[in-house]
VEXTOR-398638 format. One record per residue (C-alpha): residue in one letter; x, y, z. Coordinates in Angstrom, 3 decimals, always signed. Layout:
rec r->a X->X Y->Y Z->Z
...
! end
This chain:
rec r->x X->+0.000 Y->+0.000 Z->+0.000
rec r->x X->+1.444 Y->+3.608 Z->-0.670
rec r->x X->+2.136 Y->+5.883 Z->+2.144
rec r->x X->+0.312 Y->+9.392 Z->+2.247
rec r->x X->+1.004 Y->+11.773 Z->-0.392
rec r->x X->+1.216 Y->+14.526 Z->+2.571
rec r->x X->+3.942 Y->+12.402 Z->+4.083
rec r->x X->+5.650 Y->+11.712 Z->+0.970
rec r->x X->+6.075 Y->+15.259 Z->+0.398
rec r->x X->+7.588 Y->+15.944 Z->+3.270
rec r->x X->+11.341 Y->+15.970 Z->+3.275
rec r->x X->+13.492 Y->+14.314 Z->+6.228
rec r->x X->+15.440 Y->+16.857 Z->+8.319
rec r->x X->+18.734 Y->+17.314 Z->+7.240
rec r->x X->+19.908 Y->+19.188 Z->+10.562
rec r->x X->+19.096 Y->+16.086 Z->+12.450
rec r->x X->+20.663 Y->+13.892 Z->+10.005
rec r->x X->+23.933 Y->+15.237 Z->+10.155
rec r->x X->+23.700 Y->+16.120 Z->+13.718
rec r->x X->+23.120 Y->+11.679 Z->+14.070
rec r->x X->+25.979 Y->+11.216 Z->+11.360
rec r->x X->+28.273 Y->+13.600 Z->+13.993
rec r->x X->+27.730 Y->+11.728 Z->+16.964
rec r->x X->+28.062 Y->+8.011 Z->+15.036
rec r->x X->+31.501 Y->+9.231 Z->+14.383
rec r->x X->+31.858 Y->+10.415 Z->+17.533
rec r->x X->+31.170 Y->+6.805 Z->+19.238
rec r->x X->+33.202 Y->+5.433 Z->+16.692
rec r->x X->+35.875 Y->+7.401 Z->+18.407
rec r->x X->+36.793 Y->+10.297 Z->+15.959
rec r->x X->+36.990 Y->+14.117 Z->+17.655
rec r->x X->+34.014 Y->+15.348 Z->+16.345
rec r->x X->+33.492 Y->+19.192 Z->+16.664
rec r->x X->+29.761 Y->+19.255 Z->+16.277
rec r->x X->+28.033 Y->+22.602 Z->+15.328
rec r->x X->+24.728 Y->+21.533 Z->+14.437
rec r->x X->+23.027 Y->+21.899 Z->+17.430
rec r->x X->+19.921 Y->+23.462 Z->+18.268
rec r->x X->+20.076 Y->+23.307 Z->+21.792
rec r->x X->+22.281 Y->+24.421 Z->+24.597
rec r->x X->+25.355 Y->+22.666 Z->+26.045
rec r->x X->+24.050 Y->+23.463 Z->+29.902
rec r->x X->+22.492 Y->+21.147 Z->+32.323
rec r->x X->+19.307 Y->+22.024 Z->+33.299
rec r->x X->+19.636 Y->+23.769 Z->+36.353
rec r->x X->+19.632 Y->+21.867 Z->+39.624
rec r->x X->+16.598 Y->+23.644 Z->+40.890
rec r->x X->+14.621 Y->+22.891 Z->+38.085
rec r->x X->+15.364 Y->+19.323 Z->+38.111
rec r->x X->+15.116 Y->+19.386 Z->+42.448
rec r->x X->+11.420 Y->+20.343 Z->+41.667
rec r->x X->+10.444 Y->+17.479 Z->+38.993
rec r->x X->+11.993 Y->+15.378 Z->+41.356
rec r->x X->+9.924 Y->+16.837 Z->+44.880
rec r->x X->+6.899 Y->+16.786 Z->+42.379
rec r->x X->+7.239 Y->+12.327 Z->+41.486
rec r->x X->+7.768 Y->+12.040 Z->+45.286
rec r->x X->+4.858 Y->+13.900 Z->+46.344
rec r->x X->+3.060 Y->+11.386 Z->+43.509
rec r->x X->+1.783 Y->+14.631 Z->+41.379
rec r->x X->+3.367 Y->+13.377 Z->+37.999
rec r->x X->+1.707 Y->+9.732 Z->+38.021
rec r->x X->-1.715 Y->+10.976 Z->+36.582
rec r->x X->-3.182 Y->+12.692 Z->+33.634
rec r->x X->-3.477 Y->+16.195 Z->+33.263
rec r->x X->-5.677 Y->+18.481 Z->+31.026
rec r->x X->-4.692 Y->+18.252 Z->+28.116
rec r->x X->-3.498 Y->+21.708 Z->+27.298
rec r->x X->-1.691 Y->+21.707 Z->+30.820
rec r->x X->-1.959 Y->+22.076 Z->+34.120
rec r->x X->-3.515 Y->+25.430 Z->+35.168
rec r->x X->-0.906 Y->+26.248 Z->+37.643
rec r->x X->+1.244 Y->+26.044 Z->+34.637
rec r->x X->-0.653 Y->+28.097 Z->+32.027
rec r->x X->-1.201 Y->+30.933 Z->+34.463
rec r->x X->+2.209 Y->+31.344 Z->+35.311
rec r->x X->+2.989 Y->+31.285 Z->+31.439
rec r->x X->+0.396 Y->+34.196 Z->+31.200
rec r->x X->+2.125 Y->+35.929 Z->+34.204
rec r->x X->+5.305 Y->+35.980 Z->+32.749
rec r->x X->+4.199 Y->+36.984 Z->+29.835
rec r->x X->+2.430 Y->+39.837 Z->+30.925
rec r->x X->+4.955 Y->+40.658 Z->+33.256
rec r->x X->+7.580 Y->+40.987 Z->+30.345
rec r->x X->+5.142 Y->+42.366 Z->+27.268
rec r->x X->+2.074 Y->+44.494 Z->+29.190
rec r->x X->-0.458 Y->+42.417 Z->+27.842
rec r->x X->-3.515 Y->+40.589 Z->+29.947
rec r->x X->-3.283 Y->+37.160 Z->+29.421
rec r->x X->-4.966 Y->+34.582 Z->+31.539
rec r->x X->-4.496 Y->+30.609 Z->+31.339
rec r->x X->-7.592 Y->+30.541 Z->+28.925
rec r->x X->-4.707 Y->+32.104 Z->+26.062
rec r->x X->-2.525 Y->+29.676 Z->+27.431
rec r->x X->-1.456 Y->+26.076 Z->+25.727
rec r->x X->+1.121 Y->+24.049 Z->+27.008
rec r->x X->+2.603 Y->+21.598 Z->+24.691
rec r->x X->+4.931 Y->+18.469 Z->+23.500
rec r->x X->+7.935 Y->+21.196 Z->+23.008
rec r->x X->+7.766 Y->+24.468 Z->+20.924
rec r->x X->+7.639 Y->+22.094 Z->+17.710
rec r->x X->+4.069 Y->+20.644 Z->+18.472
rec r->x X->+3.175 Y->+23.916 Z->+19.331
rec r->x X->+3.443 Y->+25.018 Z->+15.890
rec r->x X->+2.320 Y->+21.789 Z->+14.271
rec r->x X->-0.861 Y->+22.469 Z->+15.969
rec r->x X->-1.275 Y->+25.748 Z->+14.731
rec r->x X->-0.828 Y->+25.029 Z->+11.814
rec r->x X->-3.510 Y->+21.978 Z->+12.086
rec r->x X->-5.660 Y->+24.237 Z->+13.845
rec r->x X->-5.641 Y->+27.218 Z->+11.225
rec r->x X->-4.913 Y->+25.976 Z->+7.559
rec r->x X->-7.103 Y->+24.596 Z->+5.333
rec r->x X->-6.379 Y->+22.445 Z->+1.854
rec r->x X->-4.597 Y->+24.710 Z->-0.186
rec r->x X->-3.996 Y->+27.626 Z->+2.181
rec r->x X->-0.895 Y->+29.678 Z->+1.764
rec r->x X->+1.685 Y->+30.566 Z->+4.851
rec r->x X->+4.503 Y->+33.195 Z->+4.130
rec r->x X->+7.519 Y->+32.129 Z->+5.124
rec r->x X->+10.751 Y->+34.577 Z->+5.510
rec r->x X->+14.561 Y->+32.692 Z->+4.130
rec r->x X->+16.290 Y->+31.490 Z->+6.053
rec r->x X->+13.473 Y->+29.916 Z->+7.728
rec r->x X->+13.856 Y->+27.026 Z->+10.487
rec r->x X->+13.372 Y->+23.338 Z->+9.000
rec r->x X->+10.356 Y->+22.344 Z->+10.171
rec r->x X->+7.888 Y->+25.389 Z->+9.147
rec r->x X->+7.839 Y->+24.479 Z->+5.415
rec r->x X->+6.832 Y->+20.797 Z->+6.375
rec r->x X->+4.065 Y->+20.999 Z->+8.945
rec r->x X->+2.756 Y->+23.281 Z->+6.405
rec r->x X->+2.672 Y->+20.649 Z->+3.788
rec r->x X->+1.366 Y->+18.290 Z->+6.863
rec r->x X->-1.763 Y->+20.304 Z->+7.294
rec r->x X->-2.129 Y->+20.191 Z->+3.374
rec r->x X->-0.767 Y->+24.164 Z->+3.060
rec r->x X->+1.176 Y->+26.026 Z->+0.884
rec r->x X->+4.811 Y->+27.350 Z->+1.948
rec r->x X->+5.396 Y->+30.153 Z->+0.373
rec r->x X->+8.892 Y->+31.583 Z->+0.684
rec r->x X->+9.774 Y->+35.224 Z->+0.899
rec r->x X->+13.579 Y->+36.624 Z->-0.237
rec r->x X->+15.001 Y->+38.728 Z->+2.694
rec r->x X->+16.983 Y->+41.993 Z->+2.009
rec r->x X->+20.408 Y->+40.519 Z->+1.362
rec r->x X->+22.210 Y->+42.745 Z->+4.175
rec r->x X->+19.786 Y->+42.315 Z->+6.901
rec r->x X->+18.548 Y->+38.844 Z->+6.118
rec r->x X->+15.224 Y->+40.191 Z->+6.925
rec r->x X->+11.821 Y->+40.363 Z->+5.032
rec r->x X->+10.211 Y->+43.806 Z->+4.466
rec r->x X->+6.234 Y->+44.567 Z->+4.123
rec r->x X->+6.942 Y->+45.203 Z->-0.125
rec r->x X->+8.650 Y->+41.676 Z->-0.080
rec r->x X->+5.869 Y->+40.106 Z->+2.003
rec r->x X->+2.489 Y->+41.706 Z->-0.174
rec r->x X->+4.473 Y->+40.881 Z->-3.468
rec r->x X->+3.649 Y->+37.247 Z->-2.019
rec r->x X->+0.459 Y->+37.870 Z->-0.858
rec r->x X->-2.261 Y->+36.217 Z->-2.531
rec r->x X->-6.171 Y->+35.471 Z->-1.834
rec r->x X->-5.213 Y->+32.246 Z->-0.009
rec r->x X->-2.650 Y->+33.940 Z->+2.012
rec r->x X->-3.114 Y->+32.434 Z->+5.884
rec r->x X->-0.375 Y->+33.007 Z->+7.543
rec r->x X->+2.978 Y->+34.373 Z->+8.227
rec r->x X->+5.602 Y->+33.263 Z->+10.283
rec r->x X->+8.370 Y->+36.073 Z->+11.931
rec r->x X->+11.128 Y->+34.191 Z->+13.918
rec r->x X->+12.901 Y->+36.577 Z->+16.067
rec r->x X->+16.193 Y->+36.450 Z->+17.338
rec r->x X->+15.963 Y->+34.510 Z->+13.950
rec r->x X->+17.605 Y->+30.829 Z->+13.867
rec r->x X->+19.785 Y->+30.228 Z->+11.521
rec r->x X->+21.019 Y->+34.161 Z->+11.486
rec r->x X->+20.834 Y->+35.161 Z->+15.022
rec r->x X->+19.286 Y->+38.516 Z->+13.738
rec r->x X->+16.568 Y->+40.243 Z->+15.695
rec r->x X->+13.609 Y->+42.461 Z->+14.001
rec r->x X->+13.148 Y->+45.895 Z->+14.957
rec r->x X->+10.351 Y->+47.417 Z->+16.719
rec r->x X->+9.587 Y->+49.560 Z->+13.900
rec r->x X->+9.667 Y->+46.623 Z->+11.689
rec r->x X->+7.506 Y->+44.712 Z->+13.410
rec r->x X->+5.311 Y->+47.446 Z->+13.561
rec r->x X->+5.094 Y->+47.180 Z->+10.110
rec r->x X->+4.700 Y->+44.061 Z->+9.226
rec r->x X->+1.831 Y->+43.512 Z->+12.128
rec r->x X->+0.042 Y->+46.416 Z->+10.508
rec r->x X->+0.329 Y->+44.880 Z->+7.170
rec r->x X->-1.310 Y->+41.592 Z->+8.899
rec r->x X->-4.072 Y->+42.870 Z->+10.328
rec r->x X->-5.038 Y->+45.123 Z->+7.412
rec r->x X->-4.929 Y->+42.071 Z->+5.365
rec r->x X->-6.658 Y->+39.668 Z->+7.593
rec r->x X->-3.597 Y->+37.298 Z->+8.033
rec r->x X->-2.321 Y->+35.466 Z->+11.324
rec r->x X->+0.825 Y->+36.784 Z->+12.998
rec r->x X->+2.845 Y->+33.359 Z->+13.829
rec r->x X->+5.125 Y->+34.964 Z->+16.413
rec r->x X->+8.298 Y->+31.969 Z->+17.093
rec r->x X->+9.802 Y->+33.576 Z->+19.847
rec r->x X->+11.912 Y->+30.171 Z->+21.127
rec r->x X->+14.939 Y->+32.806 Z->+21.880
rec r->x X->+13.652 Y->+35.875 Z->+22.988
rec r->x X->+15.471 Y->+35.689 Z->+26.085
rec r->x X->+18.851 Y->+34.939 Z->+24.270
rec r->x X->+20.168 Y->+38.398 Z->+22.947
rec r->x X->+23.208 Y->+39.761 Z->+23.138
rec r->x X->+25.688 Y->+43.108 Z->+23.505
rec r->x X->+22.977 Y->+45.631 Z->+24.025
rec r->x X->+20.109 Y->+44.672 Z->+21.415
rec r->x X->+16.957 Y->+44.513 Z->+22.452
rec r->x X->+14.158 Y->+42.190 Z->+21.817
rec r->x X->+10.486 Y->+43.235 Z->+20.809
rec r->x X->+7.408 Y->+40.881 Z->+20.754
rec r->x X->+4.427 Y->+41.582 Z->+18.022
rec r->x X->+2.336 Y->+40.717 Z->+21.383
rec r->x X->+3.265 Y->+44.291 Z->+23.137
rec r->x X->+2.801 Y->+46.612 Z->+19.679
rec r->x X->-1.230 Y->+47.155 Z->+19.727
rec r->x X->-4.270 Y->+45.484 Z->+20.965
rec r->x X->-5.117 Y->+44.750 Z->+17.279
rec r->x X->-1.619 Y->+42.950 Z->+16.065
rec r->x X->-1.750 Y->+40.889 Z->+19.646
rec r->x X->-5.247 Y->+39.708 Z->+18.528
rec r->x X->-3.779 Y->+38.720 Z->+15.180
rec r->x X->-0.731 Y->+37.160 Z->+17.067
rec r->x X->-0.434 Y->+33.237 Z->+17.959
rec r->x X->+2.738 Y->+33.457 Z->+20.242
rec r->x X->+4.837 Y->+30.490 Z->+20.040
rec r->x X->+7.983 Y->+29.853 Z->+22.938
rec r->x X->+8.983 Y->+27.365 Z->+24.677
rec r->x X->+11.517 Y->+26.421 Z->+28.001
rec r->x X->+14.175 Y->+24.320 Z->+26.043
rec r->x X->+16.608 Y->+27.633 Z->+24.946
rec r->x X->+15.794 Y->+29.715 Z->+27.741
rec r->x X->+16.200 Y->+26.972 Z->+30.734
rec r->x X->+18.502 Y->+24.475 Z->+28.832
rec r->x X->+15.223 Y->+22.220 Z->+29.260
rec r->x X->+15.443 Y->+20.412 Z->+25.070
rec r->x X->+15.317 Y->+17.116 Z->+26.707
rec r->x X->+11.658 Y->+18.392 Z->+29.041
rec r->x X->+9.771 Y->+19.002 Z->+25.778
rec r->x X->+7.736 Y->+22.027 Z->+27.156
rec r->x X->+6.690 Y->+24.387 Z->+24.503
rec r->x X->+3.610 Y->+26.328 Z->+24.640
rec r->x X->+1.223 Y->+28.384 Z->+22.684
rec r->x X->-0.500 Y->+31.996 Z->+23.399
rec r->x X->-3.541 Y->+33.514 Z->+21.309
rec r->x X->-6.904 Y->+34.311 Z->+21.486
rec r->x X->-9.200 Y->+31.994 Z->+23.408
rec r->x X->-11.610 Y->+30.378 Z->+21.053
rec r->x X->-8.364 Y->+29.479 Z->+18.996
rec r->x X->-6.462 Y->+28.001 Z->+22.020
rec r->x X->-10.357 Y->+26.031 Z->+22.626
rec r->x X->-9.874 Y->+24.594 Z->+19.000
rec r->x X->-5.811 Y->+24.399 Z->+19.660
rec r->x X->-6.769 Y->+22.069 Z->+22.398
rec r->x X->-9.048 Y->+19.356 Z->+20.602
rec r->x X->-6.132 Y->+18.910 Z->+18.085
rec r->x X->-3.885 Y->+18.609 Z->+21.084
rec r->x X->-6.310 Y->+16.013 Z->+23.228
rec r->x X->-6.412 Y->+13.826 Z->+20.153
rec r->x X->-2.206 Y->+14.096 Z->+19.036
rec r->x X->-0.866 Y->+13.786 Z->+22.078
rec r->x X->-2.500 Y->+14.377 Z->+25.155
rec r->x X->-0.478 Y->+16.115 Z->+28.026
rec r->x X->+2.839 Y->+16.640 Z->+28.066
rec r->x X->+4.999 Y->+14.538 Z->+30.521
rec r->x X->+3.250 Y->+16.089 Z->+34.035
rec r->x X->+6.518 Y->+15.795 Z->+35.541
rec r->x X->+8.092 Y->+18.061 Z->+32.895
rec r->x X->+5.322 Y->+20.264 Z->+33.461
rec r->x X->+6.059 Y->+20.820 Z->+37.322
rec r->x X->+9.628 Y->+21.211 Z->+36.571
rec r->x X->+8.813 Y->+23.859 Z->+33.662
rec r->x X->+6.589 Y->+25.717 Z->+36.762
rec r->x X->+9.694 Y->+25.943 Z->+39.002
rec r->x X->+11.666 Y->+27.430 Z->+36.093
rec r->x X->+9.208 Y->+30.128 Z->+35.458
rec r->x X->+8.770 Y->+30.733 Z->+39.401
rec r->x X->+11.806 Y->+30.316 Z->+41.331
rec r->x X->+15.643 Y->+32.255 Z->+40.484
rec r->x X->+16.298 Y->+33.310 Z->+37.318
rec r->x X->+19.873 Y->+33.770 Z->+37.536
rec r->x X->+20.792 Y->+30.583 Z->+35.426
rec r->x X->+18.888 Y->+32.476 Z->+32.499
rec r->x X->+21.755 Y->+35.498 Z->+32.744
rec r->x X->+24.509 Y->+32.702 Z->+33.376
rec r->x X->+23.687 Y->+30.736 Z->+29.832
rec r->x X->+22.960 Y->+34.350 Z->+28.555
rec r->x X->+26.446 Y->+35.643 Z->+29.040
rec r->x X->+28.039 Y->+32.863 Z->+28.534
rec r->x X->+27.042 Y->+32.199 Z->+24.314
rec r->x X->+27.538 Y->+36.208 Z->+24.513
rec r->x X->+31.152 Y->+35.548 Z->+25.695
rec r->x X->+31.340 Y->+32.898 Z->+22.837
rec r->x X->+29.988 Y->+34.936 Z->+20.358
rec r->x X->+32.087 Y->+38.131 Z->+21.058
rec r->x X->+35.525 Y->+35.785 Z->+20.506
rec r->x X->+34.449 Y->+33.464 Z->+17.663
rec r->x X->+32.487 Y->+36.159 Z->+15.279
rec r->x X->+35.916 Y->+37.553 Z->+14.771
rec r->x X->+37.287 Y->+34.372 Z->+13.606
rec r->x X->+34.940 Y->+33.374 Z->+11.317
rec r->x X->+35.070 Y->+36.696 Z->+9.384
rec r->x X->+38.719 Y->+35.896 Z->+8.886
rec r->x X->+38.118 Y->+32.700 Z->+7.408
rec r->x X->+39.165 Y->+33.125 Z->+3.503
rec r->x X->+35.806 Y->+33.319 Z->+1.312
rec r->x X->+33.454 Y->+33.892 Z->+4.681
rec r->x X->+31.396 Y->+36.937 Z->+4.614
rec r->x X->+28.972 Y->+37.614 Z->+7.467
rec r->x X->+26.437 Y->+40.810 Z->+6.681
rec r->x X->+25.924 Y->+41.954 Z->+10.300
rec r->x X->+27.016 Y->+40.531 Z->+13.468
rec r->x X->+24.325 Y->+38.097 Z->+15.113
rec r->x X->+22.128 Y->+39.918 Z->+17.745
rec r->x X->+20.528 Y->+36.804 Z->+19.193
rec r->x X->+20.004 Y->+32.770 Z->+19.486
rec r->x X->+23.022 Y->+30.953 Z->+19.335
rec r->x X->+24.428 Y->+30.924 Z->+15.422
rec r->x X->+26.607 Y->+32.274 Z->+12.864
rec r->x X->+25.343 Y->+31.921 Z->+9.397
rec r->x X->+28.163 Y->+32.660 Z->+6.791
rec r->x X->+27.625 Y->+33.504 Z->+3.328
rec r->x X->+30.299 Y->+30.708 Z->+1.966
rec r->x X->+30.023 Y->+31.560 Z->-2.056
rec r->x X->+33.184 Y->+32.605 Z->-2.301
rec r->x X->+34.567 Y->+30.248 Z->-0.456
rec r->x X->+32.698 Y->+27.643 Z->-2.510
rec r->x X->+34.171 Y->+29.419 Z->-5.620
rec r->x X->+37.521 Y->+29.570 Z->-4.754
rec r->x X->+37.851 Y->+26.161 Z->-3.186
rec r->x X->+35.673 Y->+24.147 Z->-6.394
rec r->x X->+33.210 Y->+22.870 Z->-4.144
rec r->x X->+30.124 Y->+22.526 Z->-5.705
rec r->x X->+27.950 Y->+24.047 Z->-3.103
rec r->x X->+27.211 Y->+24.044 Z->+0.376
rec r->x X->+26.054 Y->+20.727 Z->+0.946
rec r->x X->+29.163 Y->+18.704 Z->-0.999
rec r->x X->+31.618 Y->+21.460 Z->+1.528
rec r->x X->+29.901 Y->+20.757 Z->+4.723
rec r->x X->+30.543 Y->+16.758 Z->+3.731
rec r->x X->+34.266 Y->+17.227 Z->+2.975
rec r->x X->+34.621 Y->+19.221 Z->+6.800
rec r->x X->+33.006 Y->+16.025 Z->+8.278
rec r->x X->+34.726 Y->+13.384 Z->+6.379
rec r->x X->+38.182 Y->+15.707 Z->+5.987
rec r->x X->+38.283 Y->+17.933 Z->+9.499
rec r->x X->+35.625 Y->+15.715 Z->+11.625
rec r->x X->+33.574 Y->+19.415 Z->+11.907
rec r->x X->+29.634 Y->+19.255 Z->+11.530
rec r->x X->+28.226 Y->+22.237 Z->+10.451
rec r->x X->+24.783 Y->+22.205 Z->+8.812
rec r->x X->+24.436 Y->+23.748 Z->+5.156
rec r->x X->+22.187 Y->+26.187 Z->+3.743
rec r->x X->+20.191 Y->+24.356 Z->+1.615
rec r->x X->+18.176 Y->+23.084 Z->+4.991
rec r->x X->+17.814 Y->+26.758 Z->+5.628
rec r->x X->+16.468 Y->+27.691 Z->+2.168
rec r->x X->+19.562 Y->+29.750 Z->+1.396
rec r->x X->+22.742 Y->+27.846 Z->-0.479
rec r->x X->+26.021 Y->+29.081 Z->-0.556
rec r->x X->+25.629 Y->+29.547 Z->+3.738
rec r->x X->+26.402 Y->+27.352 Z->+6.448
rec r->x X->+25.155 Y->+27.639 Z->+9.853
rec r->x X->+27.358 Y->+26.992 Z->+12.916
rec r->x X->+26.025 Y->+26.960 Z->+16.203
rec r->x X->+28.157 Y->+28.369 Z->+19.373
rec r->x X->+26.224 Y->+26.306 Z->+21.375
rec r->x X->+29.154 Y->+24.212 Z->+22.573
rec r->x X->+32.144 Y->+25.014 Z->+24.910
rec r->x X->+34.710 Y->+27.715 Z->+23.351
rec r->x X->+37.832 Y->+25.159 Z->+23.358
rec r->x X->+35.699 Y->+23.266 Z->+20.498
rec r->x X->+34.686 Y->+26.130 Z->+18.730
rec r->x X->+38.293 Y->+27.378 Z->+18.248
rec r->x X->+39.559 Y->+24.192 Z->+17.343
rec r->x X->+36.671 Y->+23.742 Z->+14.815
rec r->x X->+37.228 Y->+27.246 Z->+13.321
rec r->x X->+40.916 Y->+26.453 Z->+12.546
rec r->x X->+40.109 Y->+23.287 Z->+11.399
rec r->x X->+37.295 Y->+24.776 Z->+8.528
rec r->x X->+40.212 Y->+27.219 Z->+7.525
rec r->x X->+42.840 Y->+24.447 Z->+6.684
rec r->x X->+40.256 Y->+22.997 Z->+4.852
rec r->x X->+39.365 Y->+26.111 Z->+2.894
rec r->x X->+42.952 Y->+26.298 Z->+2.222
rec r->x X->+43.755 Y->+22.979 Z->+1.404
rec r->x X->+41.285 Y->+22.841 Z->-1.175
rec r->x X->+41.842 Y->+26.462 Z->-2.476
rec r->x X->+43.352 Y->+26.996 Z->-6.304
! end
């Protein structure tokens, strides 16, 4: 029997493929210097975990919960987020999820119909053009300004057809690390809610920004881009929590109502006990947040330097948030005869042991994306060990 043609259109992800390949070679014994990761290189912090653990000894993670979370959780998600954007959230906006990833799966279940279009800014992250295609949408991708590597309202309603849904703004922006202005924000949520189109809002690193930049949610703009808004975020970058799978969801009530039957039939609750230890997080010190914080700050201050100086890199502007560089490698490509991205990042794993992800997963060839999500020793080592490379194979 054939498989789905939604499934078959889907395409594998190539971040975690490599990512798998790194770590094979790694067991196999080889000192692999892997940048692909999306996640951070803490522990999560021993107060966080002290809490799941207090919560399976007082028996409160052996049950079911509701199925969009347990209200102690949602409200303190609403808190928070009021606390940090002005707005007036209560747990009713609130849905806690399987990780940030469900989160938007679900949205996109819960708002797409056969056919409907969802605008999607290059680079994007890997799994917005396929749960698009999953909910039988339409990705459609829009070029960014090749400085900023961000998309402008002209770019966007140049895109913008009758069937136009969605659009999705990723700030601090993985793979690029950039951050969008207030202003153009402003813009683009204006543009939205002239036009009648949901604001997807991935805000997974908002809390990760760096050397004086500022972040801005389209939540705190206006009443009427908020209303527009579904708010994605999650605790994996914030707390160092990937491994907890706590994401969650804000947005109007009656679409968090409909949010949740697509929810109670995928999945259920999350893990309860990641829930209680994703309440701790959000309640008790936050000084682990500014630890991690500084730290990839620290890492990104000495390695952005480095890169730059790598024969045939180019960077456009130095990364205000997340946790990666994303190098414009075309001349590099050029001058070394590789034949693009893909075929270079294969030689540094095969030739240098260095795992870096290519552009093409991104939606941009002729980049790479390196994450500084891993301890500095490794990313100096890794950075001299891309250069011989580019040198080696240099006419």
């Amino acid at each position: 029997m054939e498989l789905s043609k939604r499934v078959q259109n889907v395409s594998p992800s190539a971040t975690l493929a490599l990512s798998a390949k790194a770590k094979q070679l790694q067991k196999d014994g080889y000192d692999v210097k892997n940048l692909t990761a999306g996640e951070p290189n803490f522990n999560t912090p021993e107060h966080i975990k002290k809490a799941a653990i207090q919560a399976i000894q007082a028996g409160k993670s052996d049950f079911y919960t509701a199925a969009l979370g347990i209200v102690e959780l949602r409200k303190a998600i609403a808190k928070t987020t009021n606390a940090q954007y002005h707005t007036d959230y209560t747990f009713e906006n609130v849905a806690v999820t399987v990780g940030g990833k469900f989160s938007l799966y679900a949205v996109s279940q819960t708002i797409l119909d056969p056919g409907d279009e969802v605008l999607i800014p290059l680079p994007y992250w890997v799994s917005y053009s396929e749960q698009v295609k999953l909910a039988e949408g339409k990705p459609v991708f829009v070029l960014p300004e090749t400085k900023s590597l961000k998309v402008t309202v002209a770019a966007l309603e140049a895109k913008r057809t009758e069937k136009t849904k969605a659009v999705i703004i990723n700030s601090p922006q993985n793979p690029s690390g950039v951050i969008y202005t207030r202003a153009e924000l402003e813009a683009i949520g204006n543009w939205a809610v002239k036009n009648n189109i949901w604001l997807i809002a991935d805000d997974m690193y908002n809390k990760l920004v760096y050397n004086g930049n500022s972040f801005v949610s389209l939540v705190e703009l206006s009443e009427a881009i908020k209303q527009q808004t579904i708010l994605i975020n999650g605790f994996s970058k914030t707390y160092s929590m990937t491994g907890w799978r706590v994401g969650y969801t804000l947005a109007k009530k009656e679409l968090i109502a409909k949010l949740g039957a697509v929810v109670g039939h995928a999945t259920g609750n999350l893990s309860a006990v990641s829930q209680y230890a994703a309440l701790a997080a959000l309640e008790q010190d936050q000084a682990c947040v500014e630890e991690m914080r500084q730290a990839y700050e620290t890492r990104l201050n000495e390695i952005y330097p480095l890169v730059e100086k790598i024969p045939g890199f180019e960077l456009t502007a130095k990364p205000e948030g997340a946790f990666y560089l994303f190098p414009n490698i075309q001349k590099a490509l050029k001058a070394t005869g590789f034949s693009d991205a893909s075929s270079f990042a294969d030689a540094l794993l095969s030739e240098a042991f260095v795992a870096v992800v290519p552009g093409e997963a991104f939606g941009m060839p002729g980049h790479i994306r390196l994450s500084y999500a891993t301890s500095l020793e490794d990313l100096r080592e890794a950075i001299v060990r891309i250069e011989k490379v580019v040198e080696k194979y240099s006419k």
